[in-house]
N, CA, C and O atoms as a printed pandas DataFrame, in Angstrom:
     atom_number atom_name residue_name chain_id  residue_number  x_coord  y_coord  z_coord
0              1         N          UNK        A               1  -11.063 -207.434  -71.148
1              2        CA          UNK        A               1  -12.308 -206.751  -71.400
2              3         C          UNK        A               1  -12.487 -205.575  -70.442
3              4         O          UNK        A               1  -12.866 -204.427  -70.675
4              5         N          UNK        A               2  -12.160 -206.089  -69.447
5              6        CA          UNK        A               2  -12.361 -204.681  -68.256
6              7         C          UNK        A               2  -11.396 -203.624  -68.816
7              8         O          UNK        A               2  -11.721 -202.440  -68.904
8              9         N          UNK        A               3  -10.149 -204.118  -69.207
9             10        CA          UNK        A               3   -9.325 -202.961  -69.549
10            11         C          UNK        A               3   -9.735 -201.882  -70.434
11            12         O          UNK        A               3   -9.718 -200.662  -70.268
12            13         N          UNK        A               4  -10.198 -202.779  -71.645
13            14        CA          UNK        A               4  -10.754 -201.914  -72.493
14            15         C          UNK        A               4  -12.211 -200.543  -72.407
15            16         O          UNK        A               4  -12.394 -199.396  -72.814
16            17         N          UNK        A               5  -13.124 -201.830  -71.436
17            18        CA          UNK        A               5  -13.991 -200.897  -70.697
18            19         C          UNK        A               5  -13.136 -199.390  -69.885
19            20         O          UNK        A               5  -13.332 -198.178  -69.803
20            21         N          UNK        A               6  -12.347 -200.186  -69.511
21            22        CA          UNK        A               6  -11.167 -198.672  -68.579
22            23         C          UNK        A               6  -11.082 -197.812  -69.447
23            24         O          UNK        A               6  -11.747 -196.776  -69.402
24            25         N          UNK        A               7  -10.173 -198.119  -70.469
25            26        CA          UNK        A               7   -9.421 -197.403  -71.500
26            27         C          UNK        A               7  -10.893 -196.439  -72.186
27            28         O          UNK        A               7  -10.971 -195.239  -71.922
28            29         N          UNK        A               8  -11.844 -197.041  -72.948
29            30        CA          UNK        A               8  -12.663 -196.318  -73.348
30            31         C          UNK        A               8  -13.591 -195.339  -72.247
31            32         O          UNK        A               8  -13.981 -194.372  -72.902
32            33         N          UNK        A               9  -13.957 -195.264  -71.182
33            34        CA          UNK        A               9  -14.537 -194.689  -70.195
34            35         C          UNK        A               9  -13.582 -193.447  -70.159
35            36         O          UNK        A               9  -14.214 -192.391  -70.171
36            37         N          UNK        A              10  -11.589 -193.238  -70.100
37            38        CA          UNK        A              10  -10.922 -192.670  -69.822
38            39         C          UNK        A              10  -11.131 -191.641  -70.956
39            40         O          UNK        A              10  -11.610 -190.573  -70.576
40            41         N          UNK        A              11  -10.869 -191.754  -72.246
41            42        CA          UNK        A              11  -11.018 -191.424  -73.291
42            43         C          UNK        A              11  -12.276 -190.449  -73.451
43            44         O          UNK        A              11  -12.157 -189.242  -73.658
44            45         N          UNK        A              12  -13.761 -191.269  -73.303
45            46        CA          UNK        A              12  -15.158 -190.321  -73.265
46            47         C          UNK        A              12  -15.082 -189.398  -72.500
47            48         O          UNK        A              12  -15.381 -188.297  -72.964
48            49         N          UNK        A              13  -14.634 -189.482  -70.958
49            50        CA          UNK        A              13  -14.321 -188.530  -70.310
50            51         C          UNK        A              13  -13.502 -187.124  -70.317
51            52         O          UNK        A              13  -13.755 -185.969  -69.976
52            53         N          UNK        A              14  -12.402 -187.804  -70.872
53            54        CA          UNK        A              14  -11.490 -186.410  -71.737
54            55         C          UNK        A              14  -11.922 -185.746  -72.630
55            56         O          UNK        A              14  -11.886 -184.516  -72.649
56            57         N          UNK        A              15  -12.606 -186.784  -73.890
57            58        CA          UNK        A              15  -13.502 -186.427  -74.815
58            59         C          UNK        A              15  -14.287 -185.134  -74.483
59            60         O          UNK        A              15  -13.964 -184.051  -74.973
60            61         N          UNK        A              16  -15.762 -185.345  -73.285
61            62        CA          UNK        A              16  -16.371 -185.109  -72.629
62            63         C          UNK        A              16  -15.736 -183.437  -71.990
63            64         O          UNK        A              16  -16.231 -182.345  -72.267
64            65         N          UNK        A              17  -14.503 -183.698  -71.072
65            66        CA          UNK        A              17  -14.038 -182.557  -70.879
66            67         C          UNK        A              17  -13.710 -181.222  -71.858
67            68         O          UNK        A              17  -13.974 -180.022  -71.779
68            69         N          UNK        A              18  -13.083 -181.968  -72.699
69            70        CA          UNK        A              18  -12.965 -180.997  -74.037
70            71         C          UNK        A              18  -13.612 -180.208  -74.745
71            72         O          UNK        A              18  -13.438 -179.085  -75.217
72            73         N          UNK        A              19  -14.565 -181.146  -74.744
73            74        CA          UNK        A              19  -16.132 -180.361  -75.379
74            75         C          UNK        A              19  -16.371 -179.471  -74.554
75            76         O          UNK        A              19  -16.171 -178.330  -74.971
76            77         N          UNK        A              20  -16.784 -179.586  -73.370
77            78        CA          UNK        A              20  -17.172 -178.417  -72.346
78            79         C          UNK        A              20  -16.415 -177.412  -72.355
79            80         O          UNK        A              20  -16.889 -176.291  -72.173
80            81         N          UNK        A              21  -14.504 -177.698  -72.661
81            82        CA          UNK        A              21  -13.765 -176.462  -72.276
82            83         C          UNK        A              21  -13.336 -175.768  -73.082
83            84         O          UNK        A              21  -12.821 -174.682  -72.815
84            85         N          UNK        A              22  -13.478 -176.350  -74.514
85            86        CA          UNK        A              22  -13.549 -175.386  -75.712
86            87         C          UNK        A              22  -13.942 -174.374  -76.554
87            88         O          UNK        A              22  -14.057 -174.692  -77.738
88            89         N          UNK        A              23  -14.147 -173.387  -76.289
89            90        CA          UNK        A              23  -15.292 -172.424  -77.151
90            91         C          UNK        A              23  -14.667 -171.989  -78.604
91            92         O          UNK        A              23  -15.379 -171.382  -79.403
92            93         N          UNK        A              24  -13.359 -172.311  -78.904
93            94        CA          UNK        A              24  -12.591 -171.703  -80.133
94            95         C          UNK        A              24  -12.034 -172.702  -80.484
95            96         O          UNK        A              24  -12.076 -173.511  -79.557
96            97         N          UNK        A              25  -11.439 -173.160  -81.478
97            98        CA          UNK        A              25  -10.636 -173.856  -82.064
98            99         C          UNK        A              25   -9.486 -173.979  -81.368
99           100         O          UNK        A              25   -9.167 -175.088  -80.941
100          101         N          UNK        A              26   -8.699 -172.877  -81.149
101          102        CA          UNK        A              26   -7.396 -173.513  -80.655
102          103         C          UNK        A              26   -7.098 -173.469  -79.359
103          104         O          UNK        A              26   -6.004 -173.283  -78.826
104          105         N          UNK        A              27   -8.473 -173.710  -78.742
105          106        CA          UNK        A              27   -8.584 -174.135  -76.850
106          107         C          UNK        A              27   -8.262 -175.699  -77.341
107          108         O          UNK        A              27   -8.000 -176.505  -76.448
108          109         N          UNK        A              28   -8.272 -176.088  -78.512
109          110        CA          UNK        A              28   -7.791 -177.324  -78.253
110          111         C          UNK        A              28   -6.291 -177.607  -78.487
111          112         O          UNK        A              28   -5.625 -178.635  -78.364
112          113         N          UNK        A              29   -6.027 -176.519  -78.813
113          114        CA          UNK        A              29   -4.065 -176.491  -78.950
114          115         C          UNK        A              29   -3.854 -176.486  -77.445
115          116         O          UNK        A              29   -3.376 -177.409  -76.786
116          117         N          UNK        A              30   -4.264 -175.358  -77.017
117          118        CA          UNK        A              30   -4.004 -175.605  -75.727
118          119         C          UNK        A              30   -3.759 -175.811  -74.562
119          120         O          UNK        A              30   -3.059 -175.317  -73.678
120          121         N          UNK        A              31   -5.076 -177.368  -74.804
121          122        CA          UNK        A              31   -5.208 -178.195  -74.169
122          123         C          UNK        A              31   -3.902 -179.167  -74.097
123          124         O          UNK        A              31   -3.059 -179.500  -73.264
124          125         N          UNK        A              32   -4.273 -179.462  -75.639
125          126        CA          UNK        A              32   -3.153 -180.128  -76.389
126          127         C          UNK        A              32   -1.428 -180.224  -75.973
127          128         O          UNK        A              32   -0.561 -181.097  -75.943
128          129         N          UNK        A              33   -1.563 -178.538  -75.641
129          130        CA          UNK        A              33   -0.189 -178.414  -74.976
130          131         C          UNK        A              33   -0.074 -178.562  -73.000
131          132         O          UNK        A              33    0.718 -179.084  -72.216
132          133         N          UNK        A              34   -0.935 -178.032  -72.926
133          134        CA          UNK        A              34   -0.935 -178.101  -71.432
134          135         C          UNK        A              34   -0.966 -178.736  -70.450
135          136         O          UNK        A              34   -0.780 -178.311  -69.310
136          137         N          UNK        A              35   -1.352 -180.504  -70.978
137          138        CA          UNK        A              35   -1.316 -181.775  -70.801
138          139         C          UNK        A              35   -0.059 -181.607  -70.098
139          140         O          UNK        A              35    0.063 -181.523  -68.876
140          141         N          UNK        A              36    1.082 -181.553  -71.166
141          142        CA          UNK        A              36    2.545 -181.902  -70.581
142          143         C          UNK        A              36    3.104 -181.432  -69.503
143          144         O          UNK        A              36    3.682 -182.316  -68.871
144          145         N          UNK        A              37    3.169 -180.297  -68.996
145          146        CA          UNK        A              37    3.134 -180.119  -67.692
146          147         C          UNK        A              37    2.724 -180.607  -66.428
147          148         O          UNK        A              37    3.265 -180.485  -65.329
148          149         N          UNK        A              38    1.641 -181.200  -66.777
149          150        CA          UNK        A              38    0.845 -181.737  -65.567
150          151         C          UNK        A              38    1.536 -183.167  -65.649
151          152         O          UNK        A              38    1.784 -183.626  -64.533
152          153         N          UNK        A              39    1.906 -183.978  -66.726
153          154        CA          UNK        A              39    2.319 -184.952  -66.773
154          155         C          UNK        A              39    2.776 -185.357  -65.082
155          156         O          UNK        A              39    2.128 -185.739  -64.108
156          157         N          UNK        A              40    3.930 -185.113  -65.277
157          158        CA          UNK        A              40    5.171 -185.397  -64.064
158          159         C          UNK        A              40    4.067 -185.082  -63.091
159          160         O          UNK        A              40    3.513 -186.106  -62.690
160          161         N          UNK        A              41    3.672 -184.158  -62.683
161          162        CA          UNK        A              41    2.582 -184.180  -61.310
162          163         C          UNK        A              41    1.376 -185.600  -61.204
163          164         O          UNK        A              41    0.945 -186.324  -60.307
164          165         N          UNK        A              42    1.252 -185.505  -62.143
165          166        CA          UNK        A              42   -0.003 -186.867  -62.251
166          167         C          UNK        A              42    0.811 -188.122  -62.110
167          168         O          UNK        A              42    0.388 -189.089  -61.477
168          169         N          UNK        A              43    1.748 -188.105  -62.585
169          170        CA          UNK        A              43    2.145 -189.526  -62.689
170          171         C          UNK        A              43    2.610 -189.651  -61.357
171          172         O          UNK        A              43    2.182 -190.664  -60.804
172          173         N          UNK        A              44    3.565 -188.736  -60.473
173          174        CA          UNK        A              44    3.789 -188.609  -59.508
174          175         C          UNK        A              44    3.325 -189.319  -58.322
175          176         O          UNK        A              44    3.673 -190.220  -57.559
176          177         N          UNK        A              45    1.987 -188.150  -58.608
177          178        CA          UNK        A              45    1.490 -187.751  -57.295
178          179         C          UNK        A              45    0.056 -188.749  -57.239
179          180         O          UNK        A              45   -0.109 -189.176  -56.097
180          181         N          UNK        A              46   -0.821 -189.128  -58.045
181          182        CA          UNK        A              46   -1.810 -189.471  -58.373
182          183         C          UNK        A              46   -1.967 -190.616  -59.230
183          184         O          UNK        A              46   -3.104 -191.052  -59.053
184          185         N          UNK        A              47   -1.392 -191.243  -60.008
185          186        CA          UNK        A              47   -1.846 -192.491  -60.812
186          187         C          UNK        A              47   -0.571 -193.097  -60.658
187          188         O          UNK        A              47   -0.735 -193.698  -59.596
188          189         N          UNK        A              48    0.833 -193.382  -61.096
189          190        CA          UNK        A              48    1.969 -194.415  -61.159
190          191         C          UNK        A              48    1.126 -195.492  -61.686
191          192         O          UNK        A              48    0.449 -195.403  -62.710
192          193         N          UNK        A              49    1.237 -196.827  -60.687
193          194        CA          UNK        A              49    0.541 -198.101  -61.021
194          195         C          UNK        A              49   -0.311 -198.698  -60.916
195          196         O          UNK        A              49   -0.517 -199.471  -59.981
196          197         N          UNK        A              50   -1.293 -198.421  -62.193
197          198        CA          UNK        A              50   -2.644 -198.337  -61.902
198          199         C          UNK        A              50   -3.219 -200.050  -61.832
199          200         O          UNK        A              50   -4.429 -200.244  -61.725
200          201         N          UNK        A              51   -2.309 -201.156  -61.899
201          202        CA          UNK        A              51   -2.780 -202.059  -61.308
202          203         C          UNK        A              51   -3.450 -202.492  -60.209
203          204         O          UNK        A              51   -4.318 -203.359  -60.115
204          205         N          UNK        A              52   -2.724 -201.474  -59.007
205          206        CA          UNK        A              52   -3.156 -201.736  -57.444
206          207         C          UNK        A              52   -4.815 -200.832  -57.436
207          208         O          UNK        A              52   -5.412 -200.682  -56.370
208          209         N          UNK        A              53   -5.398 -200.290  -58.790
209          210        CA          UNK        A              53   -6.390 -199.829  -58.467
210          211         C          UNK        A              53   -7.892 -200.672  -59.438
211          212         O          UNK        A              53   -9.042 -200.653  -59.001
212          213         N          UNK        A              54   -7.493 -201.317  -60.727
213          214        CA          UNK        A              54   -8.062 -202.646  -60.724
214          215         C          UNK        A              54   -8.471 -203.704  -60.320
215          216         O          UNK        A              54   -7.875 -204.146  -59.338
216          217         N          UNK        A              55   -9.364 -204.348  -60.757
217          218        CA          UNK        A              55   -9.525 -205.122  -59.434
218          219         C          UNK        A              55   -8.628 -206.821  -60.164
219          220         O          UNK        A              55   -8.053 -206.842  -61.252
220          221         N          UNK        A              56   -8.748 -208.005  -59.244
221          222        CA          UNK        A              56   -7.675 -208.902  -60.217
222          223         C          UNK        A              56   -8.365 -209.295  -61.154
223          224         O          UNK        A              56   -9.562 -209.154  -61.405
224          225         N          UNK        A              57   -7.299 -209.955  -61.825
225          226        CA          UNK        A              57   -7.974 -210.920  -63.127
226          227         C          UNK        A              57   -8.157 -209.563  -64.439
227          228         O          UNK        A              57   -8.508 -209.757  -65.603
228          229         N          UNK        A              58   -7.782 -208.155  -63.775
229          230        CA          UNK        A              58   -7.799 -207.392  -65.748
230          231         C          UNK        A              58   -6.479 -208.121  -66.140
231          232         O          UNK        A              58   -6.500 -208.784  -67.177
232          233         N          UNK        A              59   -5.227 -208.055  -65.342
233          234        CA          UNK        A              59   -4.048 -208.235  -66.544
234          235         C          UNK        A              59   -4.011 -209.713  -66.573
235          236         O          UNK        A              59   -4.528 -210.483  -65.765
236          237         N          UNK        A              60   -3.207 -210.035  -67.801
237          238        CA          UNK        A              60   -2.753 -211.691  -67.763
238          239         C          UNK        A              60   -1.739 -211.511  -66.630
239          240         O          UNK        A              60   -1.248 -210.570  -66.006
240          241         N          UNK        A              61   -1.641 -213.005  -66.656
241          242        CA          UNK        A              61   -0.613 -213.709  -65.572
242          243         C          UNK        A              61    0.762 -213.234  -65.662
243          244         O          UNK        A              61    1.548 -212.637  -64.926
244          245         N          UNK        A              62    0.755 -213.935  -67.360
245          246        CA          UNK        A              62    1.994 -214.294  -68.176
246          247         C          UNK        A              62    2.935 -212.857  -67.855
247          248         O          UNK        A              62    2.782 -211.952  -67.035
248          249         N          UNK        A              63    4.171 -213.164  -69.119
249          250        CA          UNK        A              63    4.728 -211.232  -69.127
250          251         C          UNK        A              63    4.266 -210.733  -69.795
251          252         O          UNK        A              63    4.700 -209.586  -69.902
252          253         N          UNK        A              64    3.209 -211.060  -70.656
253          254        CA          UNK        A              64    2.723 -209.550  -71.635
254          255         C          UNK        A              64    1.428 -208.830  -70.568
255          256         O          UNK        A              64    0.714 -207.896  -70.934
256          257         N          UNK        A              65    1.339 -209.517  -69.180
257          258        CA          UNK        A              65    0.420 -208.766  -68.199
258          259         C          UNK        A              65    1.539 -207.652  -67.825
259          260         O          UNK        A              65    0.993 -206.556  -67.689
260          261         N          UNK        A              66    2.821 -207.607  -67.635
261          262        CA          UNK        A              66    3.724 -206.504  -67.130
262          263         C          UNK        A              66    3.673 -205.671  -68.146
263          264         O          UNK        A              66    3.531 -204.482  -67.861
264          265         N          UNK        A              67    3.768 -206.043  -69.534
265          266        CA          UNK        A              67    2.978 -205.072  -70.637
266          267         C          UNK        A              67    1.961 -204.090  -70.566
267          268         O          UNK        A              67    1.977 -202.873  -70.750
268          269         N          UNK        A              68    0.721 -205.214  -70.135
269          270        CA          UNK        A              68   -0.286 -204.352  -70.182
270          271         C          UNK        A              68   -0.402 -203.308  -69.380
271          272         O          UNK        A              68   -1.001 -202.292  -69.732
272          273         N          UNK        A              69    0.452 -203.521  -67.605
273          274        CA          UNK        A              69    0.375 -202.391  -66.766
274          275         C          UNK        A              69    1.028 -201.505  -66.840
275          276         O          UNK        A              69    0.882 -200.517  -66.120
276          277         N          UNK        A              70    1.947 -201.622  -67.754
277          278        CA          UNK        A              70    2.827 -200.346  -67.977
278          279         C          UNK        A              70    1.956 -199.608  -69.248
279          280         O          UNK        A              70    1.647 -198.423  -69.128
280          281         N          UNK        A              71    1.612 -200.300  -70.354
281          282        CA          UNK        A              71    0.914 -199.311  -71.074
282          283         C          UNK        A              71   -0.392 -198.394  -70.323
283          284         O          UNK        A              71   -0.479 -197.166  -70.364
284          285         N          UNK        A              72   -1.315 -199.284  -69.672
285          286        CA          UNK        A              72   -2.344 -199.083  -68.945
286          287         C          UNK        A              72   -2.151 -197.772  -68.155
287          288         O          UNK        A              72   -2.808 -196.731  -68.158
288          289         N          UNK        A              73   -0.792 -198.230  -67.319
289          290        CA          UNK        A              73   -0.211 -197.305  -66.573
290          291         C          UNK        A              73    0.300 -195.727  -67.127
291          292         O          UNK        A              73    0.639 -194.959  -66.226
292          293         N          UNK        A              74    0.363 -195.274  -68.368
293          294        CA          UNK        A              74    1.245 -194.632  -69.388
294          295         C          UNK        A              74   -0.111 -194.194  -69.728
295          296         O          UNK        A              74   -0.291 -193.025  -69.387
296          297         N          UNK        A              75   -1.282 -194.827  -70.373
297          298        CA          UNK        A              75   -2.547 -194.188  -70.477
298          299         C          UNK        A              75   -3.678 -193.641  -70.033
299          300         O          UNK        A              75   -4.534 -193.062  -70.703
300          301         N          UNK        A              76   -3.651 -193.927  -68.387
301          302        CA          UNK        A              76   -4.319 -193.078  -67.717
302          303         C          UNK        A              76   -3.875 -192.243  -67.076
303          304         O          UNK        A              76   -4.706 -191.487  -66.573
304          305         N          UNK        A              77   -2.105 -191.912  -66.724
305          306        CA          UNK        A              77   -1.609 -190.648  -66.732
306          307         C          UNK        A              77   -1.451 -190.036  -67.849
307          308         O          UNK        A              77   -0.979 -188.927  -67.600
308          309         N          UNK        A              78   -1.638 -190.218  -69.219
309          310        CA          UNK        A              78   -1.593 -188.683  -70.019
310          311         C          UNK        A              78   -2.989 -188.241  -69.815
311          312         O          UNK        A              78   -3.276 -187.140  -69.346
312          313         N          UNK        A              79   -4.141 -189.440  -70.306
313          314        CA          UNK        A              79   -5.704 -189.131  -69.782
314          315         C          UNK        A              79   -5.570 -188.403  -69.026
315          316         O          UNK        A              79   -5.431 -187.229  -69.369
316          317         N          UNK        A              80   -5.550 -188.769  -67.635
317          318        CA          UNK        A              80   -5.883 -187.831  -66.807
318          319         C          UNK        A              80   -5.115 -186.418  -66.668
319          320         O          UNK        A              80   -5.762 -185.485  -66.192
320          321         N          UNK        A              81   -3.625 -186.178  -67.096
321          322        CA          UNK        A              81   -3.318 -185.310  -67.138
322          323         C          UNK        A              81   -4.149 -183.894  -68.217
323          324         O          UNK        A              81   -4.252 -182.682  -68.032
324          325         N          UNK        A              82   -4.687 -184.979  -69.533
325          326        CA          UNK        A              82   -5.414 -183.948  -70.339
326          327         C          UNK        A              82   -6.782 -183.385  -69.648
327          328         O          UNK        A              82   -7.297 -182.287  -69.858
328          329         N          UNK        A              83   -7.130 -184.164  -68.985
329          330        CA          UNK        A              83   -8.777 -183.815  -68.255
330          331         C          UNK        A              83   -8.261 -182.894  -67.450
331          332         O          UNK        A              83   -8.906 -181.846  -67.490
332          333         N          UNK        A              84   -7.075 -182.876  -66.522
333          334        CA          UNK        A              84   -6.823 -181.870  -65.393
334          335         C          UNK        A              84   -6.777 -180.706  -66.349
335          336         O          UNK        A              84   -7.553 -179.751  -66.324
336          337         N          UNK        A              85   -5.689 -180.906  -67.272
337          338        CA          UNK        A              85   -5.696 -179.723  -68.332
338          339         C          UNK        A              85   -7.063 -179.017  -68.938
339          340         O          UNK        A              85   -7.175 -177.794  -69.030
340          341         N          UNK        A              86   -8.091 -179.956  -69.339
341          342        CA          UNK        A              86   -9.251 -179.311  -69.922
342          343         C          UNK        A              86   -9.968 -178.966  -68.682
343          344         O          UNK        A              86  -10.829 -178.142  -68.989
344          345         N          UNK        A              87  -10.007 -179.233  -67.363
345          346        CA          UNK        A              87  -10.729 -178.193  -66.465
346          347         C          UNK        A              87  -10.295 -177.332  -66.349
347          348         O          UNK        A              87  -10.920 -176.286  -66.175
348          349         N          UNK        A              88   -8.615 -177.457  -66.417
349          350        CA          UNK        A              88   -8.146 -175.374  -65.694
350          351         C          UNK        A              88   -8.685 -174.718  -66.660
351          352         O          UNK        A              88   -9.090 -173.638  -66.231
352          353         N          UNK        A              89   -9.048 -174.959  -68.657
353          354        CA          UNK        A              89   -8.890 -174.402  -69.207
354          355         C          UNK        A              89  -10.551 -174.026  -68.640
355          356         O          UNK        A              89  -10.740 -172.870  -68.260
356          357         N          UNK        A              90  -11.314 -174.670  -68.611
357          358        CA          UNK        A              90  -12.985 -174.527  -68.013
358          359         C          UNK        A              90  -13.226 -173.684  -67.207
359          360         O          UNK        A              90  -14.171 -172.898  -67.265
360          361         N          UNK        A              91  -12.213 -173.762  -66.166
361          362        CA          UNK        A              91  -12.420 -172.622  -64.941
362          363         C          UNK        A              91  -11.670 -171.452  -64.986
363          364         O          UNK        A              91  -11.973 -170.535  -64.223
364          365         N          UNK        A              92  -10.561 -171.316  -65.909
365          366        CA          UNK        A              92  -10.156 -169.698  -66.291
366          367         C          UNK        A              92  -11.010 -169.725  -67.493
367          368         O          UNK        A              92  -10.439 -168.855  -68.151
368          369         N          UNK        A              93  -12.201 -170.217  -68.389
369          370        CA          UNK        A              93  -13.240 -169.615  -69.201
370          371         C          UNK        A              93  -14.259 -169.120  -68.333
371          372         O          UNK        A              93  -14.845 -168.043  -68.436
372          373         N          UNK        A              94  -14.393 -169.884  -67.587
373          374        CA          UNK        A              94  -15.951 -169.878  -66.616
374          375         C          UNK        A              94  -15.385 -167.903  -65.911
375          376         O          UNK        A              94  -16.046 -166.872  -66.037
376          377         N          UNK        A              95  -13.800 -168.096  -65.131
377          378        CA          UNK        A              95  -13.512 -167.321  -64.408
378          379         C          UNK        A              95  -13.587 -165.625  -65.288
379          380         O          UNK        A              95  -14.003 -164.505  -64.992
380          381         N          UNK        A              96  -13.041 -166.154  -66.268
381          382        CA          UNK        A              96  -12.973 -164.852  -67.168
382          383         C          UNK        A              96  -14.585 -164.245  -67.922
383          384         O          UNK        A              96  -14.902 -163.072  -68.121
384          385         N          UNK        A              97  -15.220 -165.243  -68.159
385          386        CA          UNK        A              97  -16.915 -164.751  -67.978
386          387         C          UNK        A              97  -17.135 -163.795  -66.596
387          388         O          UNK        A              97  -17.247 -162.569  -66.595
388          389         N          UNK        A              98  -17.157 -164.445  -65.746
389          390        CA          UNK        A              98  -17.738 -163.670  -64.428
390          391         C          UNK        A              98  -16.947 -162.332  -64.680
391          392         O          UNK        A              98  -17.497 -161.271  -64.977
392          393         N          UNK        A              99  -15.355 -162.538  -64.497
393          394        CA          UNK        A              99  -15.379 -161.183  -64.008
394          395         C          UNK        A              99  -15.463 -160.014  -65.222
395          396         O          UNK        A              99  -15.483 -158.827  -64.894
396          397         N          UNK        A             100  -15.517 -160.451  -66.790
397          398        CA          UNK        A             100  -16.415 -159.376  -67.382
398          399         C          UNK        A             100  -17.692 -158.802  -67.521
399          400         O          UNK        A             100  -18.087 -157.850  -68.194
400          401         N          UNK        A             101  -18.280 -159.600  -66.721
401          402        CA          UNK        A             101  -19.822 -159.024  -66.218
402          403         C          UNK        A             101  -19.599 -157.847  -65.567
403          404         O          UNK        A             101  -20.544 -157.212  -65.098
């Protein structure tokens, strides 16, 4: 249950980002594309195994708990890689407003 609480919170948030950083249609291409780059940095540098940041008792015991942390693990680094992606796109919109004033 917590997971899912995770999983959906991750999701609204990206959701959430998107909306804000879109003004055209294909700010969501991209987004879409720009994710992948960041990948390898996020997974890196910032999320890997997001078990040690749960608290106990989300995964099962059994082996389909080594399941769940690897998917778990696999879904809040693209998440978060798309949110990093939908802010740069936010702050070169925001940036490119200002300086045509």
């Amino acid at each position: 249950m917590i997971l899912a609480a995770y999983c959906l919170a991750l999701a609204a948030l990206a959701g959430l980002a998107a909306w804000c950083a879109a003004t055209r249609w294909w700010h969501y291409l991209v987004m879409a594309v720009a994710w992948v780059p960041l990948f390898p940095l996020v997974a890196t540098r910032l999320m890997g195994d997001v078990s040690r940041y749960l608290p106990e008792g989300t995964f099962s015991d059994d082996s389909s708990g080594k399941d769940e942390i690897v998917l778990a693990s696999v879904y809040s680094t693209v998440m978060l890689a798309f949110i990093f992606a939908a802010l740069a796109l936010w702050a070169i919109g925001v940036g490119w407003r200002r300086l045509r004033r």
